[in-house]
C-alpha positions in Angstrom: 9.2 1.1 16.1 5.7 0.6 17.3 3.7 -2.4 16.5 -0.2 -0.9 15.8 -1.9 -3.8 14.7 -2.5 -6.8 12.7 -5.5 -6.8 10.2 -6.2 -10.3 9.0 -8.1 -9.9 5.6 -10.3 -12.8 4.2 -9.3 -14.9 1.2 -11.8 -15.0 -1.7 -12.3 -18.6 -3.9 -13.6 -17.8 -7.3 -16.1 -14.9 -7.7 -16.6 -11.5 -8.2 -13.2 -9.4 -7.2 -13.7 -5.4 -6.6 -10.0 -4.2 -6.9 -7.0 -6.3 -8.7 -3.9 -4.5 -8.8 -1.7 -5.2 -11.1 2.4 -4.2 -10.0 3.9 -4.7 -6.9 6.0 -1.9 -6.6 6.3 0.5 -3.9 3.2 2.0 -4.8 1.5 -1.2 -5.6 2.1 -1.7 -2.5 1.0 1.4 -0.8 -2.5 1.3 -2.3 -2.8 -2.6 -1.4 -2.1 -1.9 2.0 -4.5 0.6 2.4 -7.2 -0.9 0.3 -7.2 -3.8 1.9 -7.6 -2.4 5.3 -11.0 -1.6 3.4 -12.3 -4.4 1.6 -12.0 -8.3 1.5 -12.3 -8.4 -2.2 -8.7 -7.2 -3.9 -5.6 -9.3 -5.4 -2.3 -7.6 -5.4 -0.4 -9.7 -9.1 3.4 -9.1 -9.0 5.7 -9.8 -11.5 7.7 -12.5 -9.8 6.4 -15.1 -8.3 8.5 -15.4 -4.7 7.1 -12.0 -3.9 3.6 -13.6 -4.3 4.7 -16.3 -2.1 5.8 -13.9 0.7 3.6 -11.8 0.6 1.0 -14.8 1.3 3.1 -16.2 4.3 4.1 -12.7 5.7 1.5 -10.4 5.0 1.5 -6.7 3.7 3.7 -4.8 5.9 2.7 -1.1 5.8 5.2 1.2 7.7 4.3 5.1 8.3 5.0 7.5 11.5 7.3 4.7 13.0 4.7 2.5 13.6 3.8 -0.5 11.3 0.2 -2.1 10.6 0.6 -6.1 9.4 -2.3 -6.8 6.5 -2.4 -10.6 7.1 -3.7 -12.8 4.7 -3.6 -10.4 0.9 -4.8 -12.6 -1.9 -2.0 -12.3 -4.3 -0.8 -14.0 -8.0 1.8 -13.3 -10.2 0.8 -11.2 -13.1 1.8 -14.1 -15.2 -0.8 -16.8 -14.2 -3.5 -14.2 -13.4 -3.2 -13.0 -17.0 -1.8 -15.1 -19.0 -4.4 -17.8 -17.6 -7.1 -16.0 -18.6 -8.1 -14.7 -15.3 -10.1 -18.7 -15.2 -10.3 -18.4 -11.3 -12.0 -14.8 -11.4 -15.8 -14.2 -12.9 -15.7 -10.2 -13.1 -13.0 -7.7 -11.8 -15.0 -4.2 -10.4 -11.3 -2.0 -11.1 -8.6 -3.1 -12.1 -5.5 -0.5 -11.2 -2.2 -0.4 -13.5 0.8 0.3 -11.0 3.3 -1.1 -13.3 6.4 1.3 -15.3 5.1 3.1 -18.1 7.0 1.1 -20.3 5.3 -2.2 -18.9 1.5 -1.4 -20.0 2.1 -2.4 -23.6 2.4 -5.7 -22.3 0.0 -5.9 -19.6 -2.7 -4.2 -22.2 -1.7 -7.2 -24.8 -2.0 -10.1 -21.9 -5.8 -8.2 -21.3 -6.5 -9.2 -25.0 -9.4 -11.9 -25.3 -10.1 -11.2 -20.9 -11.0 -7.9 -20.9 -15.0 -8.4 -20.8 -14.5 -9.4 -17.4 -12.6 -6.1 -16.2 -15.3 -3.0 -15.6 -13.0 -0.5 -15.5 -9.3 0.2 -15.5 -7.1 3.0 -13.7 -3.9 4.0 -14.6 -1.1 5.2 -12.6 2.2 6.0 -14.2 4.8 8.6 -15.0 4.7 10.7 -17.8 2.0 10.6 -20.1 2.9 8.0 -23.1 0.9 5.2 -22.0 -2.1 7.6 -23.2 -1.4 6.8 -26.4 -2.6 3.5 -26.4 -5.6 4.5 -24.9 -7.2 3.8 -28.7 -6.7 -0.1 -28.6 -8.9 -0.6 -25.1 -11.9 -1.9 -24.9 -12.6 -1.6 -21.3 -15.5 0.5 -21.3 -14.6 2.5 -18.6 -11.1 4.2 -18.4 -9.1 6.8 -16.2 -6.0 7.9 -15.1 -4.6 8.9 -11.8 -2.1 10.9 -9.8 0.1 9.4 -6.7 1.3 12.3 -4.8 2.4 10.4 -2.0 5.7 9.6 -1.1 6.4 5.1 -0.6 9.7 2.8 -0.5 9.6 -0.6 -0.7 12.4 -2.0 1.2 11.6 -5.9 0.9 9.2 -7.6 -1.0 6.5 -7.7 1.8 7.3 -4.0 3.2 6.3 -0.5 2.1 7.1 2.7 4.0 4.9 5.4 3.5 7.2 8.2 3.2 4.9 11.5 2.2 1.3 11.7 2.9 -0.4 13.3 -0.3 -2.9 12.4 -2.4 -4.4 9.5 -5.0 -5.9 12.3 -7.9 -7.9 10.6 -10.5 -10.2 11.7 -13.4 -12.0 9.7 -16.0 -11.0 9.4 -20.0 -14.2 7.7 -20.7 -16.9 7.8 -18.1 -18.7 4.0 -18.9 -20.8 3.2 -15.6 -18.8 5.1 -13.3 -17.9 1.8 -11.5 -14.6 3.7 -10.1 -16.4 6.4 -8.5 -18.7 3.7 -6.7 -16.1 1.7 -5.9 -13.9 4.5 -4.3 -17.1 6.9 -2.6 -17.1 4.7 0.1 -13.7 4.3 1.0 -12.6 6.4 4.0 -8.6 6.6 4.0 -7.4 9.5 6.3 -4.0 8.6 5.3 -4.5 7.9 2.1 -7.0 10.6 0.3 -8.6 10.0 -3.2 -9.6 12.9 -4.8 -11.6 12.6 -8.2 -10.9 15.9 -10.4 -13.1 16.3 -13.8 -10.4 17.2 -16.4 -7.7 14.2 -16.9 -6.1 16.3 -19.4 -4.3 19.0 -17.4 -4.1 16.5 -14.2 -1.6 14.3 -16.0 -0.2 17.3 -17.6 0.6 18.6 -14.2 2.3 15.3 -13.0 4.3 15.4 -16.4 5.9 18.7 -15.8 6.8 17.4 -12.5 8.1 14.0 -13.6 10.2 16.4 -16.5 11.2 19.0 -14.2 12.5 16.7 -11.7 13.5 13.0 -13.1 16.1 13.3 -15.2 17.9 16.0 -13.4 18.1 14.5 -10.5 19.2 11.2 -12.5 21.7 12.8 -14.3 23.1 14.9 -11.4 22.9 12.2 -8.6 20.9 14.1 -6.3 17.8 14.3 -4.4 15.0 16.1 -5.3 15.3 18.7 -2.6 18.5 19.4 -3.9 16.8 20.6 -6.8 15.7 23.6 -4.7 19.3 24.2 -2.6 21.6 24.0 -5.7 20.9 27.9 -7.4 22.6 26.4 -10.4 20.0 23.1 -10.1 17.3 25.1 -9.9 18.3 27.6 -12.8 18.6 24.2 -14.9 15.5 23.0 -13.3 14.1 26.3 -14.5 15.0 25.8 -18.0 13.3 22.5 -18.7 9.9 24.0 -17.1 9.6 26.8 -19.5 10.3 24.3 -22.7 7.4 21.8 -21.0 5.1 24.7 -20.0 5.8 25.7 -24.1 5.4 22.3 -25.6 2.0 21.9 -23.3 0.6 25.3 -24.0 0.2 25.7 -20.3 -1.9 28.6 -18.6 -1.0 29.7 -15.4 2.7 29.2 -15.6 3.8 31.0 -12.1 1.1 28.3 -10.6 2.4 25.5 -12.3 6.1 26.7 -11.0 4.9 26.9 -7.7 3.3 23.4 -7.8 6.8 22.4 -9.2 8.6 24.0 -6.2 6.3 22.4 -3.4 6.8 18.9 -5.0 10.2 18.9 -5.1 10.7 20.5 -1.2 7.6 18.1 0.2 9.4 15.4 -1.1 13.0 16.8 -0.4 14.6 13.6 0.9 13.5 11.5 -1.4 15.4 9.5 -4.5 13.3 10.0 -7.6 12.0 6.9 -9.4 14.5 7.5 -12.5 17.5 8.2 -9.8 16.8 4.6 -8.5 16.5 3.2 -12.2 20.0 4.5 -12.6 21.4 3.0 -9.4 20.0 -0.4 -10.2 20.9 0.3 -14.2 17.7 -0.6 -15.1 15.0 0.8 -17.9 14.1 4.5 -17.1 10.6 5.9 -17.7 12.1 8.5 -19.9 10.1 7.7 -23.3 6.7 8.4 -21.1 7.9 11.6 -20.1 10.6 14.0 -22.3 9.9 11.5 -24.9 6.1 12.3 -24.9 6.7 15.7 -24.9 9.1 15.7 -27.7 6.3 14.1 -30.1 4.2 16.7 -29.0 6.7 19.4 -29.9 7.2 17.6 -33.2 3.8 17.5 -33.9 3.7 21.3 -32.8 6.8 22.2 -34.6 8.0 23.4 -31.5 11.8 23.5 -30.8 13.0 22.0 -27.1 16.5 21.6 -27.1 16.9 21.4 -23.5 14.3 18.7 -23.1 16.0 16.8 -26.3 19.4 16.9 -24.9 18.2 15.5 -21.1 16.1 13.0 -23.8 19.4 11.9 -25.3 21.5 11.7 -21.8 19.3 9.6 -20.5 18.2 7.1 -23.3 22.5 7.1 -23.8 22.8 5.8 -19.9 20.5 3.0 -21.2 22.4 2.0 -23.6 25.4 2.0 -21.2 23.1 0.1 -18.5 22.4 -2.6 -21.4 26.1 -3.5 -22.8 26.9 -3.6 -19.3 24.2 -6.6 -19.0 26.0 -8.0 -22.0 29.6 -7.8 -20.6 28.8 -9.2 -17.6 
């Protein structure tokens, strides 16, 4: 593997910050390490505080095309002391971007409580489309939601492999100042394009159909997500739970939407899904964000999705398992 660079990055003291992302993840991760290649002004908060302390010694380690790019010096905190300390050591945060689970934003929105006239705008990045509905309780006066299309691994706490080059797609739920758009209009990422669309509504509803289509099938089955495409009784299932989504979301352009489906799942054909690695490390699934969302919707529409309710039930069942197995052991 080729070596192609160290970027050393300057630590800030206590000012202004542009970008503070919070969630180290692998896509956390991704965005740091391209962000930072940009700016001198972003803090990556993780949830645990060793991988703060690594990624301080070693750096960000960004892998793509066999070749890896070393992004000395990242300011980092745990998401703990950055929030739960009142963000003391930061006047102002230009856009701060949620890469956390779905089912972590409640918290994170509750630890903003009392701080969040210091944040300018917030971007959210997650599966399915549940953390929407706590959209009503922020009072950051700028808010949107984005899209990662692109394919990342983590594979230590310091290292991120950029598997699939796609794009960041983002759109605005409330406009504010439009400190996002600045913030991003300059940024020149060949690797890593971000692409501002004007309706968040039926970007997200996209992703969702997606994240439903593909996540729990491949979950439940124990496959990857090109095998979605190979298997004709996969598919046929696969099929199945697009129709109920497209029903459920009153979505135009079905044969479209199928085909966006199909491209996902074969540009991304040797990857795990993010709910097929939940299952192999037993851990929470972001199933209530995405066939849970839709099945309030269909509740709400009196629509009947009995396909979606039964993947719905499989899943939130091998949680259950996941959990009394914590207890056993």
């Amino acid at each position: 593997m080729e070596e192609c660079g160290t970027i050393f990055i300057k630590k800030q003291g206590a000012r202004q910050v542009k970008y503070v992302i919070i969630g180290s993840g692998s896509i956390g991760m991704l965005l740091s390490s391209y962000l930072a290649q940009q700016t001198n002004s972003l803090l990556l908060a993780t949830h645990r505080n060793i991988q703060a302390n690594q990624i301080e010694q070693k750096g960000l380690h960004l892998v793509h095309t066999d070749k890896i790019t070393k992004v000395q010096h990242v300011r980092t905190s745990s998401c703990s002391a950055l929030l739960k300390n009142n963000l003391t050591d930061i006047e102002t945060i230009d856009v701060m971007i949620i890469a956390v689970k779905s089912h972590q934003v409640k918290q994170v929105l509750e630890d903003l409580k009392g701080i969040e006239h210091k944040v300018a705008s917030i971007l959210f990045l997650q599966n399915g489309m549940g953390h929407t509905e706590m959209f009503h309780d922020i009072s950051i006066p700028e808010v949107a939601v984005g899209v990662v299309e692109h394919g990342a691994m983590r594979t230590n706490d310091w290292t991120v492999y950029h598997t699939g080059v796609g794009r960041l797609r983002w759109s605005y739920v409330q406009a504010g100042k439009k400190v996002i758009e600045t913030a991003f209009s300059p940024l020149r990422l060949n690797e890593f394009p971000i692409l501002q669309e004007k309706n968040w509504i039926p970007l997200l509803h996209s992703k969702l159909i997606v994240n439903a289509c593909v996540n729990p099938l491949t979950a439940l089955l124990m496959v990857k997500n090109g095998q979605l495409l190979e298997n004709k009784y996969y598919l046929n299932m696969m099929s199945q739970v697009f129709d109920e989504a497209c029903t459920v979301l009153e979505t135009s352009e079905k044969d479209q939407m199928w085909e966006y489906v199909r491209d996902v799942c074969q540009k991304t054909s040797s990857n795990s899904s993010s709910m097929l690695l939940d299952f192999e490390k037993k851990r929470k699934t972001e199933i209530d964000s995405i066939l849970g969302y839709l099945l309030r919707q269909a509740a709400n529409k009196k629509i009947h999705a009995p396909i979606i309710a039964y993947l719905h039930d499989a899943i939130k069942g091998k949680e259950v398992e996941f959990r009394e197995g914590e207890v056993e052991s």
